[in-house]
N, C-alpha and C positions, 0 to 999 in steps of 0.2 A: 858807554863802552862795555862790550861783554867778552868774554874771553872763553873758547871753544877747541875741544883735543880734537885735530883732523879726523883723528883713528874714528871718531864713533860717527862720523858720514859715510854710508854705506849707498852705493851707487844706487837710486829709485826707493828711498829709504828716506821722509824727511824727518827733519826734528824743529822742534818749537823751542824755541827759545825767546827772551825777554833781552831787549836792549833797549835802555833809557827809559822805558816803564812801555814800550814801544811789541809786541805779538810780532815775530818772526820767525819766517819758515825758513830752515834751511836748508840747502838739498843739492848734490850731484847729480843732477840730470840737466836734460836740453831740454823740455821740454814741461810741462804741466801736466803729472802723472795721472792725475782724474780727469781732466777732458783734453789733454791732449796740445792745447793749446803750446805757441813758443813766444818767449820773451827773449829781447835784448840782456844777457847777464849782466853787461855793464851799462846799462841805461834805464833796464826796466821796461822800455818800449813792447808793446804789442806788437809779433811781428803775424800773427795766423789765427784766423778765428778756431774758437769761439772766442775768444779776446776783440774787445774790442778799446781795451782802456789801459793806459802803460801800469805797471807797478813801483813804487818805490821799492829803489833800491840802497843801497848798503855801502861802505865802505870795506873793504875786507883786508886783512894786512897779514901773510902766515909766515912765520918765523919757525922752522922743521914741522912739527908735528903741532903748532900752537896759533892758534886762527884767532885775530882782534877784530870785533867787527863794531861800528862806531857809526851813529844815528847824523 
């Protein structure tokens, strides 16, 4: 479980983070800012090439400004 301030997700801006010893991006967008690519947010699923392989996804739970995200 990691624990994340909304305020510093800046729309097209990701950030890395560590959850469960786990490399995770996180990020406001639809899309996959370097090639473009769309995933499912809540499944991970490949929905548009160049994707062609789903992502693990996350659990994510925000309580005001306080995001838990959980492997």
């Amino acid at each position: 479980m990691t624990q994340l301030d909304f305020s510093v997700l800046v729309e097209g801006k990701p950030v890395a983070i560590d959850v469960d010893g786990v490399a995770v991006c996180v990020a406001r967008v639809g899309e996959c800012w370097l090639h473009g690519a769309e995933f499912d947010l809540r499944t991970g699923q490949a929905l548009t090439p160049p994707a062609t392989e789903s992502l693990k996804s996350f659990k994510v739970n925000r309580n005001g400004n306080q995001l838990t995200i959980t492997n």
